[in-house]
C-alpha positions in Angstrom: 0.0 0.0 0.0 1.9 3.1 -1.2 -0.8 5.6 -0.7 -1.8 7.5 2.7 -5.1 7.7 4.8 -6.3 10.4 6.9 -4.7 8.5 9.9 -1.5 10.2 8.3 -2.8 13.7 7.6 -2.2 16.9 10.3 -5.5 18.3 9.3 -6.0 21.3 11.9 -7.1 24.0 10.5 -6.3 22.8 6.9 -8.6 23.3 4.0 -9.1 20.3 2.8 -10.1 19.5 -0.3 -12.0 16.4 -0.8 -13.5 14.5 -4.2 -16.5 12.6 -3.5 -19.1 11.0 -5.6 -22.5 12.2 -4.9 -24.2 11.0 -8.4 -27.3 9.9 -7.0 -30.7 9.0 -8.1 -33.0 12.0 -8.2 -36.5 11.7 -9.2 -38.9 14.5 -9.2 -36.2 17.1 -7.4 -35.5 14.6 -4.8 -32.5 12.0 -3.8 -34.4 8.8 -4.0 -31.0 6.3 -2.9 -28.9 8.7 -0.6 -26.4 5.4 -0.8 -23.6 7.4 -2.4 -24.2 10.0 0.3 -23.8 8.1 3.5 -20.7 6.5 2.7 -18.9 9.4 2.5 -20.1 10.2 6.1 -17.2 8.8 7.7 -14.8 10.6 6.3 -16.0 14.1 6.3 -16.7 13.5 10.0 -12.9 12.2 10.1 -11.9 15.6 8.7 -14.0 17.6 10.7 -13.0 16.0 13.9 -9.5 16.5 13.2 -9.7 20.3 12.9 -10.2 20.6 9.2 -12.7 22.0 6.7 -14.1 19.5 3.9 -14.7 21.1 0.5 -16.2 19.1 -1.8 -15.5 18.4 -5.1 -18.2 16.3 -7.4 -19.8 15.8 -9.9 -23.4 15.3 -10.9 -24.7 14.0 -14.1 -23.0 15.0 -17.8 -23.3 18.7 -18.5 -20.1 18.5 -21.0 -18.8 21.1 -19.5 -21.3 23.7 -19.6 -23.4 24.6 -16.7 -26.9 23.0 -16.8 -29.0 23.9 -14.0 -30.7 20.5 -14.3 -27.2 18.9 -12.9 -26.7 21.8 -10.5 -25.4 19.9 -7.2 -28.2 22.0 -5.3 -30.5 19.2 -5.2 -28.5 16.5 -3.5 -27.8 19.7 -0.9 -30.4 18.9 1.6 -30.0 15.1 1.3 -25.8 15.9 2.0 -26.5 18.2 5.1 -29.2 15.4 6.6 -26.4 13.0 6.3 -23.4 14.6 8.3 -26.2 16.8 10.6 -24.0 19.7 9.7 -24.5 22.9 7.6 -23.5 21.9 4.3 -23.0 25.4 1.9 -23.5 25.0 -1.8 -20.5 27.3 -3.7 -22.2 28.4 -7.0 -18.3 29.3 -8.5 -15.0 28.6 -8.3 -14.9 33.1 -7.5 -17.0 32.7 -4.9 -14.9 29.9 -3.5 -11.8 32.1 -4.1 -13.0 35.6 -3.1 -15.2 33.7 0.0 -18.3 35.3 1.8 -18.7 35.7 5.3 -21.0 32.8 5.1 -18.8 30.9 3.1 -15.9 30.9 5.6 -18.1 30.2 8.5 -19.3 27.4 7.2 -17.8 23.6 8.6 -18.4 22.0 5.2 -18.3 23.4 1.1 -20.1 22.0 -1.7 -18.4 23.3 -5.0 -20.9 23.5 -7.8 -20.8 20.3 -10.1 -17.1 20.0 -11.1 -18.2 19.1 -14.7 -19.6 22.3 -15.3 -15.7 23.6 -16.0 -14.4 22.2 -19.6 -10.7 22.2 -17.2 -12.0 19.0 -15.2 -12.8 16.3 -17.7 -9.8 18.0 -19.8 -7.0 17.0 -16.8 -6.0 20.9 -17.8 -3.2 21.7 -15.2 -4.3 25.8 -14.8 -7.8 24.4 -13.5 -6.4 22.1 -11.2 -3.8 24.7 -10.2 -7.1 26.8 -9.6 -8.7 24.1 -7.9 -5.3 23.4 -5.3 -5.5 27.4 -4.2 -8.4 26.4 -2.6 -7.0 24.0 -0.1 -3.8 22.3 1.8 -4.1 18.9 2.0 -6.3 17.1 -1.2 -8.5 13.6 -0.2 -9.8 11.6 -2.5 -12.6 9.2 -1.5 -14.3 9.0 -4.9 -12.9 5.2 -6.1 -15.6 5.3 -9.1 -13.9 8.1 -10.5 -10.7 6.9 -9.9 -11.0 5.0 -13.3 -10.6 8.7 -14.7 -7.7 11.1 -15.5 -9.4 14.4 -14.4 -8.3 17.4 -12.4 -10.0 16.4 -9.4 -9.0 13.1 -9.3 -5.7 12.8 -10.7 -3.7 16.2 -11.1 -4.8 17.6 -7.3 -2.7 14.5 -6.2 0.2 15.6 -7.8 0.0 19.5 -6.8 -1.3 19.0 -2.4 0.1 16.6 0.0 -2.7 13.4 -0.6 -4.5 10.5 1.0 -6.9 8.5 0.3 -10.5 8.7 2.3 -12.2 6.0 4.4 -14.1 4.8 1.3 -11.5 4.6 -0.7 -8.9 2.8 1.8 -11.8 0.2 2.3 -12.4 -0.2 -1.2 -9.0 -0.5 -2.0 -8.1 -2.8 1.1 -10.8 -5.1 -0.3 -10.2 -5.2 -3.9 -6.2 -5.8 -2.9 -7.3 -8.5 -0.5 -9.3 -10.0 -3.1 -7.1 -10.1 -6.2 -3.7 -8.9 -5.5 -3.2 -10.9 -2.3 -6.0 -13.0 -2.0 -6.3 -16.4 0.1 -6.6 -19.4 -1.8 -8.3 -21.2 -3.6 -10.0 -17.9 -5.2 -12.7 -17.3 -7.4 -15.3 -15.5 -9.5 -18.6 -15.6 -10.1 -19.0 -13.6 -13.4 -22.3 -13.2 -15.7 -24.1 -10.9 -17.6 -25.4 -10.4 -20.9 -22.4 -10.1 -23.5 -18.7 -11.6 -23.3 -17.6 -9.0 -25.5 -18.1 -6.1 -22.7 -15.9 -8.4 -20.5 -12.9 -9.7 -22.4 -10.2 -8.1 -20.8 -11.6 -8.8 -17.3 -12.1 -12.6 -18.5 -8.4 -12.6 -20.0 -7.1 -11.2 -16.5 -9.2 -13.3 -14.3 -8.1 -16.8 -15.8 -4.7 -15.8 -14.9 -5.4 -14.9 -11.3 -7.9 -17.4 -10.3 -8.5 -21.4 -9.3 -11.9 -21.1 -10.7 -14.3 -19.3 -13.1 -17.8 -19.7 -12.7 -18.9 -18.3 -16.0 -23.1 -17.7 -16.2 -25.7 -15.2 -18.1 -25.9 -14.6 -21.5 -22.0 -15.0 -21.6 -22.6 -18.7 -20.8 -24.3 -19.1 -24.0 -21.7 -17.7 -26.2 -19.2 -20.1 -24.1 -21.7 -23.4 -25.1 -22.0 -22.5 -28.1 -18.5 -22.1 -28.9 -18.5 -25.6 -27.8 -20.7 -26.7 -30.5 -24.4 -25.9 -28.6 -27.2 -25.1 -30.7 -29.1 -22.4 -28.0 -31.9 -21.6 -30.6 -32.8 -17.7 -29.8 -30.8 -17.9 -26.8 -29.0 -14.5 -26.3 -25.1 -15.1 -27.5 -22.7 -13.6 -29.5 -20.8 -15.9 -32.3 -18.9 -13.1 -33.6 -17.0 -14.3 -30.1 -17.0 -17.7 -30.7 -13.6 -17.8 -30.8 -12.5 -15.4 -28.2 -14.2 -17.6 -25.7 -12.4 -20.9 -27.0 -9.0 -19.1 -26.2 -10.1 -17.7 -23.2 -11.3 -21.4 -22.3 -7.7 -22.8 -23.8 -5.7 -19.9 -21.6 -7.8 -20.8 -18.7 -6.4 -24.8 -19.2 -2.9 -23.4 -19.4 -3.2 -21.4 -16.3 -5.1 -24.3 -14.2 -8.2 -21.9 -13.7 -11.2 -24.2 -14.0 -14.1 -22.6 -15.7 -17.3 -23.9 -14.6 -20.7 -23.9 -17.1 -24.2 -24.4 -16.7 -24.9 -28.2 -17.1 -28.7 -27.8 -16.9 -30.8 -24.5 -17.3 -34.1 -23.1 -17.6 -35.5 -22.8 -21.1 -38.8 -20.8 -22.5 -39.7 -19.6 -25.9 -40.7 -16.2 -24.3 -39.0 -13.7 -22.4 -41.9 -13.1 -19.5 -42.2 -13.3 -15.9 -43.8 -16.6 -15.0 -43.3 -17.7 -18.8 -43.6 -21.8 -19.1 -40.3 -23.3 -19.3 -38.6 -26.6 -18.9 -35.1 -27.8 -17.7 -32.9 -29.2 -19.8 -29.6 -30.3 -19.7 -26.6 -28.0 -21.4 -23.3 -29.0 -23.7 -21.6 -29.3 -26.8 -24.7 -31.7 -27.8 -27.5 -29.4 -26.7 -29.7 -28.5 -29.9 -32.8 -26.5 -28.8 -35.9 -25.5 -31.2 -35.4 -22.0 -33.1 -37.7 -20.5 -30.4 -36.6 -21.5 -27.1 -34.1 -19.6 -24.8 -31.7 -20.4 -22.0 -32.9 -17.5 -19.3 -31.6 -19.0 -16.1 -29.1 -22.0 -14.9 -30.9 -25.4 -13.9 -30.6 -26.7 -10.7 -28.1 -29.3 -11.5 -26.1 -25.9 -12.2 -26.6 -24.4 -8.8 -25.6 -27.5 -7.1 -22.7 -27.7 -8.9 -22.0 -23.6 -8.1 -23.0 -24.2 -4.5 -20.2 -27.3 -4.2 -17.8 -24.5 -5.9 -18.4 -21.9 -3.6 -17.7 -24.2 -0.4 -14.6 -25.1 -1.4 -13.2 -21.1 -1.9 -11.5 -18.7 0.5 -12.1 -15.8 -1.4 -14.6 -14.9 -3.9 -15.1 -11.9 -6.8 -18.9 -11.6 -7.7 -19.8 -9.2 -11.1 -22.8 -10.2 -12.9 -26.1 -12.4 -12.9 -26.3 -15.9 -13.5 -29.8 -15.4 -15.3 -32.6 -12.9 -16.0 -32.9 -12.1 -12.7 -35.2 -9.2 -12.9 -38.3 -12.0 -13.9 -38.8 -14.8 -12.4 -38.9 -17.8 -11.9 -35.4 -16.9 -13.8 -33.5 -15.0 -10.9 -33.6 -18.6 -9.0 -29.7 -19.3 -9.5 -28.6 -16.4 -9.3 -30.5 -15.8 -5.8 -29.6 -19.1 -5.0 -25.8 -19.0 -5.4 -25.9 -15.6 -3.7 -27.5 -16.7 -0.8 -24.8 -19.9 -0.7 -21.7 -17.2 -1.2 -23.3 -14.7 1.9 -23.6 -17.9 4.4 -20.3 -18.9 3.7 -19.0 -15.3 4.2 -21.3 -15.1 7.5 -19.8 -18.1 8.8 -16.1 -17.3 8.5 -15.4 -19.5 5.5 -15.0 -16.9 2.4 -14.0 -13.3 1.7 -17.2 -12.1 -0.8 -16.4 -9.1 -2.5 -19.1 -8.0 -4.9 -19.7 -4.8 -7.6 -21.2 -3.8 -10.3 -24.6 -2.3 -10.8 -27.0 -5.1 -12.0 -24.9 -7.5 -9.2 -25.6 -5.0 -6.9 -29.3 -5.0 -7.4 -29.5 -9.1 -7.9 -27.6 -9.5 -4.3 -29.9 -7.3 -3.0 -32.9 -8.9 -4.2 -31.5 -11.5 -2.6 -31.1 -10.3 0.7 -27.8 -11.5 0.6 -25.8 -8.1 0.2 -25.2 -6.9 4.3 -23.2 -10.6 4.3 -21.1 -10.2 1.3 -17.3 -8.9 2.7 -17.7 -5.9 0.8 -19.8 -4.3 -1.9 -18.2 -2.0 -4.2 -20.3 0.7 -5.8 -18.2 2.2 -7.6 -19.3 0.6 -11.6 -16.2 1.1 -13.9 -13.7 1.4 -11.9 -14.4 -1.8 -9.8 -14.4 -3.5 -13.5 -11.2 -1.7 -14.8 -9.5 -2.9 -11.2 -10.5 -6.5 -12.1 -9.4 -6.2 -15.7 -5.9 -5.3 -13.9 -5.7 -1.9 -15.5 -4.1 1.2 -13.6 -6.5 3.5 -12.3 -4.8 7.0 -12.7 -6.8 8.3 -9.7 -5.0 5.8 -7.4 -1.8 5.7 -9.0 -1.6 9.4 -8.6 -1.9 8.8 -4.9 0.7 6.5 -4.8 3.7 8.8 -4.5 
């Protein structure tokens, strides 16, 4: 670990200038998930209890760097000031941050207008973050799903203030090291979805890393059918026919077992409730021109189940089926529920991210016993795809 926490910051009286991501749902003028929001609580109070002033840098939506007062951060205000139970001041411009107002510097925590707004953030352009580092002494980032991009508030404000990483980030970080860089054998993955193509270079990595890849979704069915499977109207992709044979032969070489569905649920439509039989998957399957694999069987599940049991650690990103209609989510709540036991009884490290996993270990009431659940969308993927993440490198110094 080469990068700082607030444990090794002298904070008092230090301005201190802290990225966050507050992109939450809004519906009707109103935060409807204040998720985001309360797990930056920790560290703000951190700050503030060690003599220093949090302001906030974050932004909200797309604008393209233009101000649209449809992404103005003013609406996740009152949600932000509930949270920490402080005063939270909304800073309409980066003048008004400069210049300050009596109320501005009285306040204990700033909110700097959507960062996005300025053309200087998304651009990395060094003048705005030199702007942006006259503002404050000490520069915290605790915005790990932004840390996939090379912007001024997340990458160049490392390299101009003394840095460290905030409570959100060391946890994320702490787990996604624990689970991949240093993790404790046997490990594995649990990975699904709709498309293999969107996960390549995470599949390429993983193989490499792991003792076994459970492999489900719509990315099973491009991985049968490169065996030879005929999956009717099945959702797969045989423009990655072969890409999935040399993941499956680089997997061999590395001693990664991947594991398929052996069984699944099949329908001819795509329906909650829709009739559907089981019926047994591999290179031999040939299913009418209508059906459709929507869920693994439950001679899958058992197998998945055996799997997990026999893991330390485990990395969950994706759906093993439709899960959004059932009776389709039934492996994918099943296996969940297996992997949160596990992690509840000691046996397995569970980390977990991604938004439709999200969502499906929640429907399961299985995410409060997963290790950790990452929020954080691209970045958690890029990490597992083993890229470098220029907001944590730049901490790194």
């Amino acid at each position: 670990m080469g990068w700082k926490t607030l444990d090794d910051m002298d904070l008092r009286g230090k301005r201190v200038l802290v990225r966050v991501d507050i992109n939450v749902p809004v519906e009707n003028g109103r935060v409807t998930d204040d998720t985001r929001i309360r797990r930056i609580v920790p560290t703000l109070h951190d700050i503030l209890d060690k003599g220093g002033k949090p302001i906030l840098l974050a932004h909200f939506g797309r604008p393209d760097g233009k101000r649209v007062q449809d992404l103005s951060l003013r609406i996740v205000q009152p949600a932000l000031a509930a949270a920490l139970n402080r005063k939270v001041v909304l800073v309409e411009t980066l003048e008004g941050a400069e210049t300050g107002t009596e109320e501005i510097n009285a306040a204990d925590v700033l909110l700097l207008e959507n960062i996005r707004f300025y053309p200087g953030e998304t651009d990395n352009d060094p003048e705005f973050a030199r702007r942006l580092a006259s503002l404050g002494d000490v520069y915290c980032n605790d915005a790990f799903s932004a840390a996939h991009r090379a912007h001024a508030s997340t990458e160049a404000l490392a390299r101009l203030l003394p840095c460290c990483a905030g409570r959100l980030m060391q946890a994320e970080l702490s787990a996604l090291e624990a689970a991949l860089s240093r993790p404790e054998r046997p490990v594995g993955a649990v990975v699904g979805g709709a498309k293999v193509s969107t996960k390549i270079e995470l599949l390429e990595n993983l193989v490499n890393r792991l003792d076994l890849l459970v492999i489900g979704g719509g990315m099973a069915n491009t991985f049968l059918g490169a065996m030879g499977a005929d999956l009717g109207k099945s959702l797969l992709e045989p423009d990655f026919f072969e890409t999935a044979k040399e993941i499956m032969t680089q997997a061999d070489k590395a001693g990664c077992r991947i594991l398929l569905p052996v069984d699944g649920l099949v329908a001819r439509e795509f329906a909650a409730g829709a009739a559907h039989d089981v019926i047994a998957l591999g290179p031999e399957t040939v299913l009418d021109g209508d059906q459709m694999v929507l869920d693994a069987g439950p001679g899958s599940v058992a197998l998945i189940e055996k799997a997990l049991a026999g893991l330390k650690t485990l990395i969950w990103n994706g759906p093993l089926g439709a899960f959004e209609i059932p009776p389709f989510d039934t492996a994918t709540l099943a296996a969940a529920q297996t992997a949160a036991r596990l992690t509840r009884d000691g046996a397995l490290i569970s980390v977990a991210g991604g938004g439709d996993t999200v969502a499906a270990l929640n429907q399961a009431d299985a995410a409060d016993d997963f290790t950790y659940i990452s929020t954080a969308g691209g970045a958690f993927l890029e990490w597992m795809e083993g890229k470098t993440l220029p907001g944590v490198a730049a901490l790194d110094r």
